[in-house]
Biopython code that builds the backbone (N, CA, C, O; Angstrom):
import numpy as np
from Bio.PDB.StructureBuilder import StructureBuilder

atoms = [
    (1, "UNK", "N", (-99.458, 181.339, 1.000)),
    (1, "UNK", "CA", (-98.687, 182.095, 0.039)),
    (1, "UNK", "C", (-99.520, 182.282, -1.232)),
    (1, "UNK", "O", (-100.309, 181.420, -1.622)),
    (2, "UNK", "N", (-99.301, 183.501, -1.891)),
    (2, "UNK", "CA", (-99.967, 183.820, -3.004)),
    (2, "UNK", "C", (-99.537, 183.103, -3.913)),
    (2, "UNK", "O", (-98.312, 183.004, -3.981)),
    (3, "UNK", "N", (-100.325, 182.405, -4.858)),
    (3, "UNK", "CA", (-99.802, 181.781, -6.226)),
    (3, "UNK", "C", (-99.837, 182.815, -7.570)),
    (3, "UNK", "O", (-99.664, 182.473, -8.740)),
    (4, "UNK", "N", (-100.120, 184.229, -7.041)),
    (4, "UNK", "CA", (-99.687, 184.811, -8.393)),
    (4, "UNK", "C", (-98.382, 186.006, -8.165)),
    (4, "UNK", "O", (-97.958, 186.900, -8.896)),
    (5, "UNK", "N", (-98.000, 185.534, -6.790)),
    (5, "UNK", "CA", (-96.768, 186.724, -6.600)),
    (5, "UNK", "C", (-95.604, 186.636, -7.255)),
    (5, "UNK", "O", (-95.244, 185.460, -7.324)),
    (6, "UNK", "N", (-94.773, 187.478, -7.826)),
    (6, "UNK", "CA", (-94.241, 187.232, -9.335)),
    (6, "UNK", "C", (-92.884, 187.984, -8.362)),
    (6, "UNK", "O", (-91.812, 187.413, -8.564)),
    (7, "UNK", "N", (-92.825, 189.049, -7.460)),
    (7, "UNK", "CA", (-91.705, 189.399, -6.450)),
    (7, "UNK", "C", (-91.879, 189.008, -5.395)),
    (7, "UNK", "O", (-93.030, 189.248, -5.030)),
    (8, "UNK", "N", (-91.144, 188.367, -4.490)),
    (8, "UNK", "CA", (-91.007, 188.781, -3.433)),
    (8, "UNK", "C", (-90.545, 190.169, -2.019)),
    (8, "UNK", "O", (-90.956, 190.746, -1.012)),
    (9, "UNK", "N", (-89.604, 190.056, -2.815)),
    (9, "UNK", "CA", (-88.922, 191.008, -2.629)),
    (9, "UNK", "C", (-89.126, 192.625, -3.568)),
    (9, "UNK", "O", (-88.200, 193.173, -4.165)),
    (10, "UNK", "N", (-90.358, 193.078, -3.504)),
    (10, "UNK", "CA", (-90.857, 194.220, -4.503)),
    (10, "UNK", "C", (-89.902, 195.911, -4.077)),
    (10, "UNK", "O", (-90.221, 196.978, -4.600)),
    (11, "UNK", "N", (-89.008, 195.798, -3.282)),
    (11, "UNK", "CA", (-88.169, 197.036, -2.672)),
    (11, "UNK", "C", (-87.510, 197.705, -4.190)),
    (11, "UNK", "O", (-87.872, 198.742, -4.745)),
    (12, "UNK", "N", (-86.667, 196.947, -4.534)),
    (12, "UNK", "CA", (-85.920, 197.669, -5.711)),
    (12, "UNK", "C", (-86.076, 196.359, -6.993)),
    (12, "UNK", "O", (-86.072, 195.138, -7.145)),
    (13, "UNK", "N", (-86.205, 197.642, -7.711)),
    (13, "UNK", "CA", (-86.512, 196.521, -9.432)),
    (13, "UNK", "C", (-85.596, 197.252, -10.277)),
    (13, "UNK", "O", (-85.232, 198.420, -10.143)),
    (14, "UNK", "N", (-85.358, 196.637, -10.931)),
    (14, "UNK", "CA", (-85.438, 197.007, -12.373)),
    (14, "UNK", "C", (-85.967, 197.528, -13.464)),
    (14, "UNK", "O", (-86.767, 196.735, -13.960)),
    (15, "UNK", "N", (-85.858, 198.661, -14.143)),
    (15, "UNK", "CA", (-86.680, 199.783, -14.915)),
    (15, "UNK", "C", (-85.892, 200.266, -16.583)),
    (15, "UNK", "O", (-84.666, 200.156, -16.569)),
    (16, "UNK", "N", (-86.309, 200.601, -17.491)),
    (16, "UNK", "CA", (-86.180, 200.911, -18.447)),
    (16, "UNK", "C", (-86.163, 202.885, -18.194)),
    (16, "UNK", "O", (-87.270, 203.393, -18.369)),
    (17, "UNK", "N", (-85.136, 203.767, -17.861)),
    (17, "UNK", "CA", (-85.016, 204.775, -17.771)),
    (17, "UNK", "C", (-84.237, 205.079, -18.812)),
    (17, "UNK", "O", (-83.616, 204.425, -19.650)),
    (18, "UNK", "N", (-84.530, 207.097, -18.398)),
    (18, "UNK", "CA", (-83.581, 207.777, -19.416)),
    (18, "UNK", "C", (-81.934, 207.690, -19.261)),
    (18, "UNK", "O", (-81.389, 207.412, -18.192)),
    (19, "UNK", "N", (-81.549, 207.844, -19.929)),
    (19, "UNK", "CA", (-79.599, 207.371, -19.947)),
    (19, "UNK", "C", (-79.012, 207.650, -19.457)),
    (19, "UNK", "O", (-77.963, 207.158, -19.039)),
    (20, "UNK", "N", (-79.829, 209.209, -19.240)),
    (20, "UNK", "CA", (-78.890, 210.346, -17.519)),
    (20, "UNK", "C", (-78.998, 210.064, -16.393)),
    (20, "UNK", "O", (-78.532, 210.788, -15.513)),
    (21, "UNK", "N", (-79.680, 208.870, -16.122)),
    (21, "UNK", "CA", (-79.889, 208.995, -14.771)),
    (21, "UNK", "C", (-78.393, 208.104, -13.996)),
    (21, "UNK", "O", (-77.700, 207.111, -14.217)),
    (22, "UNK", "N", (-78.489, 209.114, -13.098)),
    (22, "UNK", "CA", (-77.101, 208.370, -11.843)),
    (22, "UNK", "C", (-77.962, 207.634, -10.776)),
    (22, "UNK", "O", (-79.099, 207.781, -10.329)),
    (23, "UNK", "N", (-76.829, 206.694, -10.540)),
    (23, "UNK", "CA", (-76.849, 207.074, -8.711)),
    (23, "UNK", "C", (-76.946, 207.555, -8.189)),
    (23, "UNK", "O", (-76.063, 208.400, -8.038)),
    (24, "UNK", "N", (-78.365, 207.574, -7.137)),
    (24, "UNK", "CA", (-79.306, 208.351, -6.391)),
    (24, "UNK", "C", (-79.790, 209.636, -6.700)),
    (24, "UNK", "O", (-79.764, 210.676, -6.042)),
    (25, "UNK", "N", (-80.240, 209.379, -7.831)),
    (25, "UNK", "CA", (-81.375, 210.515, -8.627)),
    (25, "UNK", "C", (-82.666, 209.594, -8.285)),
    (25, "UNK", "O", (-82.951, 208.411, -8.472)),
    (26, "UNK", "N", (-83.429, 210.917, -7.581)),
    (26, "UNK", "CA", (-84.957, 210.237, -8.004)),
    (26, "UNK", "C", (-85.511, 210.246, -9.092)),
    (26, "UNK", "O", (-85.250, 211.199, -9.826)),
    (27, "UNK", "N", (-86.335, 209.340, -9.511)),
    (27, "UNK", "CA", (-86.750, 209.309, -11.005)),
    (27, "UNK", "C", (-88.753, 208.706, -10.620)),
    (27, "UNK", "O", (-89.218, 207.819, -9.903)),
    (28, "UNK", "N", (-89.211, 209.460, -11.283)),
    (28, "UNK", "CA", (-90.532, 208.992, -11.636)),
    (28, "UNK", "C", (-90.812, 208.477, -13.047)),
    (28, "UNK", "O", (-90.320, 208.869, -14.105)),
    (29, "UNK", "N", (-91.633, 207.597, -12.850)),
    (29, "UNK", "CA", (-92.537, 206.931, -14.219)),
    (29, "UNK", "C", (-93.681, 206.815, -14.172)),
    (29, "UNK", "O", (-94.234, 206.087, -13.348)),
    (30, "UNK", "N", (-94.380, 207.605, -15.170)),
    (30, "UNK", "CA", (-95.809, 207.482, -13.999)),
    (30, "UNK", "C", (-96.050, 207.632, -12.968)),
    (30, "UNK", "O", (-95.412, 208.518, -12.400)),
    (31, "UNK", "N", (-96.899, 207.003, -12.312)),
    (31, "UNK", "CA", (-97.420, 207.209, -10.971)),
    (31, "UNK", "C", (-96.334, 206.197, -10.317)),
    (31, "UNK", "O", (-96.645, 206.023, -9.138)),
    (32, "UNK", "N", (-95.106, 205.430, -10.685)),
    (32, "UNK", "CA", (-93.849, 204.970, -9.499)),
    (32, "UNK", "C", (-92.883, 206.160, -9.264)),
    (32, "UNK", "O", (-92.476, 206.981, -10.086)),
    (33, "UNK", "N", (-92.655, 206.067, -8.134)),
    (33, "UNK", "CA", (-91.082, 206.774, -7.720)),
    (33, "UNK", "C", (-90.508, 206.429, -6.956)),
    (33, "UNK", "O", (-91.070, 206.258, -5.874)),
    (34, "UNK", "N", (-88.955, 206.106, -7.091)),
    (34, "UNK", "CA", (-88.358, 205.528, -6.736)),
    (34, "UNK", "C", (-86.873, 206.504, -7.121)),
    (34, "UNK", "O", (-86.824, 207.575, -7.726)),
    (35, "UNK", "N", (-85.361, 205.424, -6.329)),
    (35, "UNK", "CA", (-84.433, 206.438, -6.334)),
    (35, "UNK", "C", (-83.278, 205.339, -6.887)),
    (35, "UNK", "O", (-83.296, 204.130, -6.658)),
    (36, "UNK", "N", (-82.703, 205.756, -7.335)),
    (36, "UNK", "CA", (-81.932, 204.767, -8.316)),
    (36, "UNK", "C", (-80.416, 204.421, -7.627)),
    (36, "UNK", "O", (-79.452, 205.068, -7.217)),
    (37, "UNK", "N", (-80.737, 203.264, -7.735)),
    (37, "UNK", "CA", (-79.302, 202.624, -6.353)),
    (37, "UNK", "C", (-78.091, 202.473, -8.041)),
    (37, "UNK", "O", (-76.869, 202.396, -7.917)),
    (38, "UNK", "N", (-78.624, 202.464, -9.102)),
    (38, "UNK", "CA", (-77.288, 202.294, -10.027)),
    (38, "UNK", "C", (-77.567, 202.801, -11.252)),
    (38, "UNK", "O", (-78.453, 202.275, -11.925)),
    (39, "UNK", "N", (-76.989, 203.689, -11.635)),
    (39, "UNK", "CA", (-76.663, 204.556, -13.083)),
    (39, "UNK", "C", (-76.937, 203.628, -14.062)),
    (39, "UNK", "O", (-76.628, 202.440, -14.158)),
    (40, "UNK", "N", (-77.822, 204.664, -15.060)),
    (40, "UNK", "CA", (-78.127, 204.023, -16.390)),
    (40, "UNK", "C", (-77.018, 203.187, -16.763)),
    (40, "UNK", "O", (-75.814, 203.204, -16.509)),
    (41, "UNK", "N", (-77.888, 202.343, -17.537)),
    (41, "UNK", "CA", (-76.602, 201.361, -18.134)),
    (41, "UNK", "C", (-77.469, 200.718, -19.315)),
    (41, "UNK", "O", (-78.678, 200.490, -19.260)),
    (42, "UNK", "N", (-76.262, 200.367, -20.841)),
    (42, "UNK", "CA", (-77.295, 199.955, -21.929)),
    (42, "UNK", "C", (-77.153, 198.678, -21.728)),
    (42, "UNK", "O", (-76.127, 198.081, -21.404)),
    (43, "UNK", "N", (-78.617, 198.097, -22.000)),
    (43, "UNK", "CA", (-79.300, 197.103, -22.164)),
    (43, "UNK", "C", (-78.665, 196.191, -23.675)),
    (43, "UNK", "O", (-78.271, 196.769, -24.688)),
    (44, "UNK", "N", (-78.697, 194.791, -23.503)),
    (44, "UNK", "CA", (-78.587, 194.698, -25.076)),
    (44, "UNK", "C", (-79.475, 194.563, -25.909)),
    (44, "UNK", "O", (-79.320, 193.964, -26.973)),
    (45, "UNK", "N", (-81.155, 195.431, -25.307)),
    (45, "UNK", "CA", (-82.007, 195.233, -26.659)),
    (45, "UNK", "C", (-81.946, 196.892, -26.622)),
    (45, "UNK", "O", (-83.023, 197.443, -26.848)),
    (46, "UNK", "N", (-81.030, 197.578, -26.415)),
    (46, "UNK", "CA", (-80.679, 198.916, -26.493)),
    (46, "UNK", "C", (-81.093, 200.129, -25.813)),
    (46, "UNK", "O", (-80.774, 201.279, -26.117)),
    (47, "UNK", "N", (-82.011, 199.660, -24.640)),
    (47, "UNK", "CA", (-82.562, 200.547, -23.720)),
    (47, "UNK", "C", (-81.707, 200.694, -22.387)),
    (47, "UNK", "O", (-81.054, 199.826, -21.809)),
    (48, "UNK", "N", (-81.858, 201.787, -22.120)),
    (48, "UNK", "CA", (-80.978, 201.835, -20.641)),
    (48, "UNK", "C", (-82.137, 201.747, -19.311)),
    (48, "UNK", "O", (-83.303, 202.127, -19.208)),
    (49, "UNK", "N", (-81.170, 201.040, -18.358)),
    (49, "UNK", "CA", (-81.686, 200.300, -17.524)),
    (49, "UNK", "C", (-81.027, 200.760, -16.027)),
    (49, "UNK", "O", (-79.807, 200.835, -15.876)),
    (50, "UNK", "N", (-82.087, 201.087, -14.836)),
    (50, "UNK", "CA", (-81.484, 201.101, -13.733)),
    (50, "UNK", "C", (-82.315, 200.383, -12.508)),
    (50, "UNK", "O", (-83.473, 200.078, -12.794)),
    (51, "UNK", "N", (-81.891, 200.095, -11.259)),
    (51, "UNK", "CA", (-82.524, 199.651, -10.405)),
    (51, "UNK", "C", (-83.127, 200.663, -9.289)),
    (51, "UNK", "O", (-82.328, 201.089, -8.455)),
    (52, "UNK", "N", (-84.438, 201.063, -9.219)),
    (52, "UNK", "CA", (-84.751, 201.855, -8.541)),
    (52, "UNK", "C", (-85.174, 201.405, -7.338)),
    (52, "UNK", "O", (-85.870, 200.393, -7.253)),
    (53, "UNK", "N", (-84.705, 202.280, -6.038)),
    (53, "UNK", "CA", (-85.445, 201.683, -4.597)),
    (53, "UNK", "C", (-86.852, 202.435, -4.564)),
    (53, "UNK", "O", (-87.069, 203.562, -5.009)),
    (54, "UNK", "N", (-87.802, 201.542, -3.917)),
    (54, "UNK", "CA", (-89.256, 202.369, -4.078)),
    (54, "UNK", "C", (-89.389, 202.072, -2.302)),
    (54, "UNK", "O", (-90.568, 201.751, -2.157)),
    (55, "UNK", "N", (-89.021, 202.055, -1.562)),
    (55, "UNK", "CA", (-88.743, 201.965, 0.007)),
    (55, "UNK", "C", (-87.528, 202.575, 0.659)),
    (55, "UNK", "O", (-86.367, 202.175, 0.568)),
    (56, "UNK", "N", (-88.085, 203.827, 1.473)),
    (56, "UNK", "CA", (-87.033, 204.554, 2.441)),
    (56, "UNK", "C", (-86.797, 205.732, 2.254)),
    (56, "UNK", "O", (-87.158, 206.268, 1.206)),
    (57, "UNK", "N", (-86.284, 206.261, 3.005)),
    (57, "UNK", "CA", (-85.479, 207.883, 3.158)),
    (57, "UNK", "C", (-84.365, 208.644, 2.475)),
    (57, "UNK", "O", (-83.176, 208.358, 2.616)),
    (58, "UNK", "N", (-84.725, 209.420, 1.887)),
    (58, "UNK", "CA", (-83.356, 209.784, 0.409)),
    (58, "UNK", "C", (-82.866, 211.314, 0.990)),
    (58, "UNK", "O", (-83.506, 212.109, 1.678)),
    (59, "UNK", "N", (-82.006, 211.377, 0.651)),
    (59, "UNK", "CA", (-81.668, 213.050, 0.262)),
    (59, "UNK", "C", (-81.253, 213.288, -0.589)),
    (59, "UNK", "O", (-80.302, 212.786, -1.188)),
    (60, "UNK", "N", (-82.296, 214.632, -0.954)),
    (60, "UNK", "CA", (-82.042, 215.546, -1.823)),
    (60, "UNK", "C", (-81.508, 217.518, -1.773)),
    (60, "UNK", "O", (-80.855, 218.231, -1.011)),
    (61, "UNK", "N", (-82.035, 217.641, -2.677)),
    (61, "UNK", "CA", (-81.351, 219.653, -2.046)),
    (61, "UNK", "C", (-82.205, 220.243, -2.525)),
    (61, "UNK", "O", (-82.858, 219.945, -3.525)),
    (62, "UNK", "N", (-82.309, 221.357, -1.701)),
    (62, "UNK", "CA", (-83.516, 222.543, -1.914)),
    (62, "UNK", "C", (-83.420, 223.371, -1.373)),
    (62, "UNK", "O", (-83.028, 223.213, -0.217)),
    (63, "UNK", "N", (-83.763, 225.021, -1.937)),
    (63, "UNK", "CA", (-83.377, 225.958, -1.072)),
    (63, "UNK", "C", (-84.700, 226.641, -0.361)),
    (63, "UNK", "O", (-84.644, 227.777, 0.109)),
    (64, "UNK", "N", (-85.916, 225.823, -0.329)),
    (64, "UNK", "CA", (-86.823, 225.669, 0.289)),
    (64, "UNK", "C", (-86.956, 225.698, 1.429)),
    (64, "UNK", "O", (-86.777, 224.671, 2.083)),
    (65, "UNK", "N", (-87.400, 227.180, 2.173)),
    (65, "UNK", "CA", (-87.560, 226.122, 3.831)),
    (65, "UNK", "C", (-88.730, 224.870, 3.818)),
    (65, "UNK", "O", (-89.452, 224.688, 2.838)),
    (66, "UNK", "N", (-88.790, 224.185, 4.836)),
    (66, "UNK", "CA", (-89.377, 223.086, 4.684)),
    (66, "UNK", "C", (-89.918, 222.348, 5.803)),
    (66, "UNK", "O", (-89.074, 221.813, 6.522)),
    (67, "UNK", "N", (-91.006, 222.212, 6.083)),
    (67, "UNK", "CA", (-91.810, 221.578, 7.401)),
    (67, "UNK", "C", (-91.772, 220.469, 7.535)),
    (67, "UNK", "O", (-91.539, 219.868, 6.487)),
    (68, "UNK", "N", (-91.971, 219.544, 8.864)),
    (68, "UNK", "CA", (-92.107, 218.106, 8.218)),
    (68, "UNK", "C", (-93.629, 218.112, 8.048)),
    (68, "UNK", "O", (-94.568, 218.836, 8.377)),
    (69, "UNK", "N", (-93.409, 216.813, 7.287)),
    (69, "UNK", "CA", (-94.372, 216.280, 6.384)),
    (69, "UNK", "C", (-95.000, 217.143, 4.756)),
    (69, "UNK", "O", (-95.939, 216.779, 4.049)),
    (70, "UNK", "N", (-94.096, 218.321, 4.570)),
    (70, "UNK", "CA", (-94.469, 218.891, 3.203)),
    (70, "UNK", "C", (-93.898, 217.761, 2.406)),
    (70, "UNK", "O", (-93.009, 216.923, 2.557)),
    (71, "UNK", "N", (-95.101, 218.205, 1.160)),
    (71, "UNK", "CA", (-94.965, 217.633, 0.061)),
    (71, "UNK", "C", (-93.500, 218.299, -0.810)),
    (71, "UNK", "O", (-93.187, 219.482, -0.676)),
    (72, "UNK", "N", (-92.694, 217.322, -1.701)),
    (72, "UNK", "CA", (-91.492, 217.893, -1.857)),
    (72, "UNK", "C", (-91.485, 216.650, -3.304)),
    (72, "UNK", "O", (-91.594, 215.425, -3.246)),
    (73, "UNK", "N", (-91.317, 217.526, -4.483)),
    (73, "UNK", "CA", (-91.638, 217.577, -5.578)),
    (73, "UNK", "C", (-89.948, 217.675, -6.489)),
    (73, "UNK", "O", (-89.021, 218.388, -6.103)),
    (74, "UNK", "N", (-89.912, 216.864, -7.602)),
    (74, "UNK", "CA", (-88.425, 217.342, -8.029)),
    (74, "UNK", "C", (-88.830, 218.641, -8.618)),
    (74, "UNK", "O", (-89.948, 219.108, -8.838)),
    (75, "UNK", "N", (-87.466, 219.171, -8.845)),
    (75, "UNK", "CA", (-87.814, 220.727, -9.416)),
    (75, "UNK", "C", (-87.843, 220.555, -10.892)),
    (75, "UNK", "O", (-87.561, 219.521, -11.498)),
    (76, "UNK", "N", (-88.277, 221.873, -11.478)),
    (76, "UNK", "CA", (-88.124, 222.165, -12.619)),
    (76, "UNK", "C", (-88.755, 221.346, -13.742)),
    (76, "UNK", "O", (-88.228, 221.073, -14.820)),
    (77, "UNK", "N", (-89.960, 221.003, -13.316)),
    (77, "UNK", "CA", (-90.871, 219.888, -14.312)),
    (77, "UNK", "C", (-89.833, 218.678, -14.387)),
    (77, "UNK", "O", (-89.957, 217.829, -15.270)),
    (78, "UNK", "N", (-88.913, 218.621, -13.540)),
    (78, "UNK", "CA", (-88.081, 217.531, -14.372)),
    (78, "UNK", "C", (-88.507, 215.855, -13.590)),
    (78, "UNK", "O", (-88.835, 215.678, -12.417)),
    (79, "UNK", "N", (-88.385, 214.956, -14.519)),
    (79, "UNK", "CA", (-88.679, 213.910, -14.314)),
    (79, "UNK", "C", (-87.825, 212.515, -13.241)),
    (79, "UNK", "O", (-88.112, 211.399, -12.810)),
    (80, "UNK", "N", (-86.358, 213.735, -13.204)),
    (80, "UNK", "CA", (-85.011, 212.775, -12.568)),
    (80, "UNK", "C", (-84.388, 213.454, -11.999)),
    (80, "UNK", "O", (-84.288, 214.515, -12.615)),
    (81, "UNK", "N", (-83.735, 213.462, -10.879)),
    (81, "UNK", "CA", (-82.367, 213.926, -10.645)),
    (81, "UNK", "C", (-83.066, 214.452, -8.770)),
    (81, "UNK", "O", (-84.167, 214.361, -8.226)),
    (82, "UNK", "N", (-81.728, 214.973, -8.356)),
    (82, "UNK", "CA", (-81.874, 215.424, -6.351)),
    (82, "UNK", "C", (-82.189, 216.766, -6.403)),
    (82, "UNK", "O", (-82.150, 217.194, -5.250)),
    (83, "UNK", "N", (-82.543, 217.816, -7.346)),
    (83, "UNK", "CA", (-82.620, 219.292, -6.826)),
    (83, "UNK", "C", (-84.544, 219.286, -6.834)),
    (83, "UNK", "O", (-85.325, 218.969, -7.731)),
    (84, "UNK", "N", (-84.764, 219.731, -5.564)),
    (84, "UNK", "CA", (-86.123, 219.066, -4.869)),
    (84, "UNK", "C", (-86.760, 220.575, -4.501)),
    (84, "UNK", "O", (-86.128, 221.616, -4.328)),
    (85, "UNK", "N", (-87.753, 220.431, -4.456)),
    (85, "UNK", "CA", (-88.465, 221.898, -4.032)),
    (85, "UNK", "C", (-90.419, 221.675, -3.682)),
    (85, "UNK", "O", (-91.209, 220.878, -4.188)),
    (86, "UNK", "N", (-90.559, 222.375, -3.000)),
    (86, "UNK", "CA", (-91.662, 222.499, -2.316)),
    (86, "UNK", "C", (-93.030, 222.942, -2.977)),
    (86, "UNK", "O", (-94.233, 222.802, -2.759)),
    (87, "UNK", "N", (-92.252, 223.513, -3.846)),
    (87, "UNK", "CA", (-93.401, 224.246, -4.663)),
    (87, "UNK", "C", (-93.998, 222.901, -6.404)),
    (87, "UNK", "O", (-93.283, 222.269, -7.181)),
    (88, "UNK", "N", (-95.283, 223.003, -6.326)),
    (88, "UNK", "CA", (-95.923, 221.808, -7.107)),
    (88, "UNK", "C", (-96.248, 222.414, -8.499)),
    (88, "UNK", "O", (-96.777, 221.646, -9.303)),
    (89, "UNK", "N", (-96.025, 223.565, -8.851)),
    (89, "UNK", "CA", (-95.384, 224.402, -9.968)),
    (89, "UNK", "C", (-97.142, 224.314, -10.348)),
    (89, "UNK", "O", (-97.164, 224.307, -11.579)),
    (90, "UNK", "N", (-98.341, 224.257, -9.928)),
    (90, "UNK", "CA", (-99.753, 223.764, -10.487)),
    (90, "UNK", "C", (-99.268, 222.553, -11.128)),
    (90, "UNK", "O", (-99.064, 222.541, -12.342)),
    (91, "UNK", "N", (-99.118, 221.783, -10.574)),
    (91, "UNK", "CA", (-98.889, 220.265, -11.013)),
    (91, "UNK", "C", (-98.388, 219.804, -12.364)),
    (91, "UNK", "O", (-98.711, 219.028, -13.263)),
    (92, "UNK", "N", (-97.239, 220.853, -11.995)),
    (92, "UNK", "CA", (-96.233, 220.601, -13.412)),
    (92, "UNK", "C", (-95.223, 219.903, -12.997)),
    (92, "UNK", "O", (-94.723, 219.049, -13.729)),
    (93, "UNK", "N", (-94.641, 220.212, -11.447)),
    (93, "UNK", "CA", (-93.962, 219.564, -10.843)),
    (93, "UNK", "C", (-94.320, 217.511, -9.603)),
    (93, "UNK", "O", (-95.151, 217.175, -8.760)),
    (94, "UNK", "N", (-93.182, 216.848, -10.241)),
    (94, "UNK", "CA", (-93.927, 215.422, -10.081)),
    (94, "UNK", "C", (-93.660, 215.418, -8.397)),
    (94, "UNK", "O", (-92.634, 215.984, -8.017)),
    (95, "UNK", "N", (-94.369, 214.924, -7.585)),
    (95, "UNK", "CA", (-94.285, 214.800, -6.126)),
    (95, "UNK", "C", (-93.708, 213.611, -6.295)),
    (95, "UNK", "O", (-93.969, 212.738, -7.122)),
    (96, "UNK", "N", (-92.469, 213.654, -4.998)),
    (96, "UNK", "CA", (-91.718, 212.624, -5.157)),
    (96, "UNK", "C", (-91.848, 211.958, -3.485)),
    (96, "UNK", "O", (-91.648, 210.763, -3.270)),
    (97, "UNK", "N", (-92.192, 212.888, -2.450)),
    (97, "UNK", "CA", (-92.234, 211.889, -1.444)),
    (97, "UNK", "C", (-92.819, 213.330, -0.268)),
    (97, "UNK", "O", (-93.309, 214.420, -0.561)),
    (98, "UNK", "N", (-92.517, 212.758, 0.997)),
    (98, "UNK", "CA", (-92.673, 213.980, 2.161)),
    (98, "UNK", "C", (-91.322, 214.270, 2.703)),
    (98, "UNK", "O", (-90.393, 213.513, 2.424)),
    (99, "UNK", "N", (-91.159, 215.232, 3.402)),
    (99, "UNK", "CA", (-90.474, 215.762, 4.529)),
    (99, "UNK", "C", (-90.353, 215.083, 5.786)),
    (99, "UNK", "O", (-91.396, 214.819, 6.383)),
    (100, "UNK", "N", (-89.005, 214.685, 6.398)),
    (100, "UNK", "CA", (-89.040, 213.661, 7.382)),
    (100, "UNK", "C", (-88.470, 214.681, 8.524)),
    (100, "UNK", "O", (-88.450, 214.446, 9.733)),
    (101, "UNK", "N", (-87.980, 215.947, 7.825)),
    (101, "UNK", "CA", (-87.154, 216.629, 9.076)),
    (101, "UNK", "C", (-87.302, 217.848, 8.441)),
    (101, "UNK", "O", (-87.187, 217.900, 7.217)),
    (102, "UNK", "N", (-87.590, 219.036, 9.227)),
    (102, "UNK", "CA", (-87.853, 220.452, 8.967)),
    (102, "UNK", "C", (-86.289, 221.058, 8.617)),
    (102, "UNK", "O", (-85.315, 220.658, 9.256)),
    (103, "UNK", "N", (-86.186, 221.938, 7.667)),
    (103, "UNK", "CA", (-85.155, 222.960, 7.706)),
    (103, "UNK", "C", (-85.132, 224.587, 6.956)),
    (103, "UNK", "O", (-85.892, 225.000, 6.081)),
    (104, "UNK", "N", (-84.453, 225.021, 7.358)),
    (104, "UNK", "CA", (-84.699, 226.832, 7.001)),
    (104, "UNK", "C", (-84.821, 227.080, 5.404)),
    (104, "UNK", "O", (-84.561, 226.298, 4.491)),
    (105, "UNK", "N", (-85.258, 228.299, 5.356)),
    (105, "UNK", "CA", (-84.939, 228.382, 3.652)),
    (105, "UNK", "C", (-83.323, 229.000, 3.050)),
    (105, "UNK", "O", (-83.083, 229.982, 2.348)),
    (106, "UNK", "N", (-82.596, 228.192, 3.527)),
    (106, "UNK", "CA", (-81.114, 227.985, 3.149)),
    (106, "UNK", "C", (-80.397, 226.899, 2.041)),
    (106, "UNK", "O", (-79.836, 225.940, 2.571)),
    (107, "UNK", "N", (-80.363, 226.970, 0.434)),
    (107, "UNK", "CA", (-79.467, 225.797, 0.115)),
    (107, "UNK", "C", (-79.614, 224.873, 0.942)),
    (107, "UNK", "O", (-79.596, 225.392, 2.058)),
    (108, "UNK", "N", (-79.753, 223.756, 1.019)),
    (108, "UNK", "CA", (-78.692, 222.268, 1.787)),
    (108, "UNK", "C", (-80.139, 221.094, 1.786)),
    (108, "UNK", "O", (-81.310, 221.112, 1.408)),
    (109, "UNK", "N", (-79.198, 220.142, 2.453)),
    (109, "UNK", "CA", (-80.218, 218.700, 2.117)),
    (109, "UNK", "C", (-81.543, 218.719, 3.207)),
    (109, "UNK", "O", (-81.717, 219.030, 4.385)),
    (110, "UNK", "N", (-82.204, 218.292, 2.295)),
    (110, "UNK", "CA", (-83.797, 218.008, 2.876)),
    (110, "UNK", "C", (-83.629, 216.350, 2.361)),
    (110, "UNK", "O", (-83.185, 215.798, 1.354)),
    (111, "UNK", "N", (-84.217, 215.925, 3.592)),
    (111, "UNK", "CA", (-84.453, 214.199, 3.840)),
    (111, "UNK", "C", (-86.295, 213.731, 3.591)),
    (111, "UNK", "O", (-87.202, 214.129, 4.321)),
    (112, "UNK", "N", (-86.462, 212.822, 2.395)),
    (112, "UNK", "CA", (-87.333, 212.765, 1.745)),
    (112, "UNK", "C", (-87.617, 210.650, 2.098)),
    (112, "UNK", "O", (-86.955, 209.636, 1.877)),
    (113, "UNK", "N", (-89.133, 211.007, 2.802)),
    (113, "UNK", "CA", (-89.513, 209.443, 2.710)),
    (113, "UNK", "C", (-90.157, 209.452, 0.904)),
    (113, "UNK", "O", (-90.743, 210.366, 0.324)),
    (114, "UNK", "N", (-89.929, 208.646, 0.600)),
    (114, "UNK", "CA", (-90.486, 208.706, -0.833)),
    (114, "UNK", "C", (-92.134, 207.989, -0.970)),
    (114, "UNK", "O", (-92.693, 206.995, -0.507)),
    (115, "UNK", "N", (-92.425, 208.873, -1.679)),
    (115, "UNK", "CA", (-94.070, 208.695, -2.062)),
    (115, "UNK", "C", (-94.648, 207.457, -2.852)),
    (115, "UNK", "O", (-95.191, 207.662, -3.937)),
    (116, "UNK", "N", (-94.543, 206.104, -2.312)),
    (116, "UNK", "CA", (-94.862, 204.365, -2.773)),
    (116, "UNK", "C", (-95.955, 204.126, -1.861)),
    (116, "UNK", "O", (-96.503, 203.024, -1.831)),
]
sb = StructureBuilder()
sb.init_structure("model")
sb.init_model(0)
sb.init_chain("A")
sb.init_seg("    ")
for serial, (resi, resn, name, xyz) in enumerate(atoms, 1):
    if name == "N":
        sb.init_residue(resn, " ", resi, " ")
    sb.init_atom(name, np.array(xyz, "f"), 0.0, 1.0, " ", f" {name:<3s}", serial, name[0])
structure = sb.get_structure()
């Protein structure tokens, strides 16, 4: 056993996020992404706090058709939330994971292994 392992259990932690975030919004920080098993909540040194999963399969929505294994990015430069899209905006948009299952370019959920 390692004497400097500080988790065991490294799946879902604990994070200092923005205040909007819900339940099961993906959220990036940097180079982590992960999907948030519980809505911001304030901290009592006044920061809001959620537990993000950084292991497994999420859904999100996109009106993207979509191959498996495309790269699948949140939309709209944005840093949080399920509306997901294919397009990497010239890397304005944050990649959040791949494509686990192909679907048309129709509205509806696309199933995302996340990018850890």
């Amino acid at each position: 056993m390692a004497l400097n392992e500080v988790y065991v259990d490294g799946e879902s932690l604990e994070y200092v996020v923005d205040s909007a975030v819900v339940s099961g919004d993906f959220v990036v920080l940097g180079g982590l992404v992960g999907v948030a098993e519980t809505s911001a909540a304030l901290g009592a040194d006044s920061s809001y706090y959620a537990t993000l999963r950084h292991i497994g399969v999420f859904r999100g929505t996109t009106a993207d058709a979509v191959t498996v294994g495309a790269a699948i990015y949140l939309a709209a430069g944005a840093t949080r939330g399920t509306a997901l899209t294919t397009d990497s905006d010239t890397g304005s948009n944050e990649l959040v994971g791949y494509a686990i299952k192909a679907k048309g370019a129709v509205a509806g959920d696309v199933f995302v292994r996340i990018n850890n």
